[in-house]
C-alpha positions as CSV (number, residue, x, y, z in Angstrom):
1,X,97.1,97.5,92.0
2,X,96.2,100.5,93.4
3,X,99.2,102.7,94.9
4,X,98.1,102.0,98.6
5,X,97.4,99.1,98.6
6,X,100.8,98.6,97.1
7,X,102.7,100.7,99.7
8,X,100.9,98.8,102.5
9,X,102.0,95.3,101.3
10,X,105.5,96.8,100.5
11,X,105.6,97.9,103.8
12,X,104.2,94.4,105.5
13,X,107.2,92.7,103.3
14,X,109.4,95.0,104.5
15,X,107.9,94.6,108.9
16,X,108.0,90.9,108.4
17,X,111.8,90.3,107.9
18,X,112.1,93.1,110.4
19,X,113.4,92.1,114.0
20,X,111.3,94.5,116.5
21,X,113.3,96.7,118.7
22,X,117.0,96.5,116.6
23,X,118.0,99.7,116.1
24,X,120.3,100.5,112.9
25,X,124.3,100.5,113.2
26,X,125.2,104.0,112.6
27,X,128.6,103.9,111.6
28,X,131.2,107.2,112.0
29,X,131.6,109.5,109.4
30,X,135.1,108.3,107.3
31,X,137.2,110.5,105.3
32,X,137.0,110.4,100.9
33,X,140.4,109.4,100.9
34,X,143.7,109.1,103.3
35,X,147.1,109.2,102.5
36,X,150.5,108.4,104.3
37,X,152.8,110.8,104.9
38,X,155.6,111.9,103.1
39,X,157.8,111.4,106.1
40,X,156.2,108.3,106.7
41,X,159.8,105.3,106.5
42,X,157.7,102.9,105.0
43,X,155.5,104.1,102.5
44,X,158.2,103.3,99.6
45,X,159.7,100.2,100.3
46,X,159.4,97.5,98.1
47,X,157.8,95.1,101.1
48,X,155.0,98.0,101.5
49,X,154.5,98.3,97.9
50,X,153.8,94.8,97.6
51,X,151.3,94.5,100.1
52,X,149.3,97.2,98.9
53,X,149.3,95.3,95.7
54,X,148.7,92.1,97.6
55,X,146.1,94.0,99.4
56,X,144.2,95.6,96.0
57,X,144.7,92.2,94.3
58,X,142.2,90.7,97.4
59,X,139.7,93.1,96.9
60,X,139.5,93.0,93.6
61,X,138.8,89.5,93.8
62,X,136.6,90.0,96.4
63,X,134.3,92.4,95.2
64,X,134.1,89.9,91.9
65,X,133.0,87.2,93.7
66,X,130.2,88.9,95.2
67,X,129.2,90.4,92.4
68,X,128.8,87.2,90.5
69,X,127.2,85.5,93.7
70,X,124.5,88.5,93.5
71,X,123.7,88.1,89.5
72,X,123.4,84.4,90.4
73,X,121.2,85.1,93.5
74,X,119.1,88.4,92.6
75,X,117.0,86.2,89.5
76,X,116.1,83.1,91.5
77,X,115.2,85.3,94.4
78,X,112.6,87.2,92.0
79,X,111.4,83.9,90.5
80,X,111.1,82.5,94.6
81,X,108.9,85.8,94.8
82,X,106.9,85.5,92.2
83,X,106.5,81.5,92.5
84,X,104.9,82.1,96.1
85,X,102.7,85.0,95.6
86,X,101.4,83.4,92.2
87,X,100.9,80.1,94.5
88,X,99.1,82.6,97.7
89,X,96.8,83.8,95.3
90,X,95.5,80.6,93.5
């Protein structure tokens, strides 16, 4: 396929899932990293330590559970992609 061509189809994929006229969150710039205060009363007790590990626990999870839904999801997405333009061009 010539490199066009390509881009242009690329770029029709891209406009048709598109909604016209939404324009893009733009979220603030955050910090690297933030930390408590050393004055700060409850950043050693044992209630606050355990929410933070409550807390890290969750996201861990999280963040596994998405990433197994997307290795599950990304293959049959490409075989849906393939399946229909294979079944547009016959």
């Amino acid at each position: 396929m010539e490199n066009g061509r390509h881009s242009i189809t690329n770029e029709y994929e891209i406009q048709k899932y598109m909604q016209p006229k939404v324009s893009p969150v733009r979220l603030p710039d955050m910090p690297t990293y933030m930390r408590a205060e050393d004055q700060d009363p409850g950043q050693s007790s044992p209630r606050s330590q355990l929410e933070v590990h409550i807390i890290k626990n969750l996201i861990v999870s999280y963040f596994d559970t998405v990433r197994k839904s997307m290795n599950d999801m990304v293959p049959k997405t490409v075989m849906a992609f393939l399946v229909n333009k294979t079944r547009n061009k016959a």
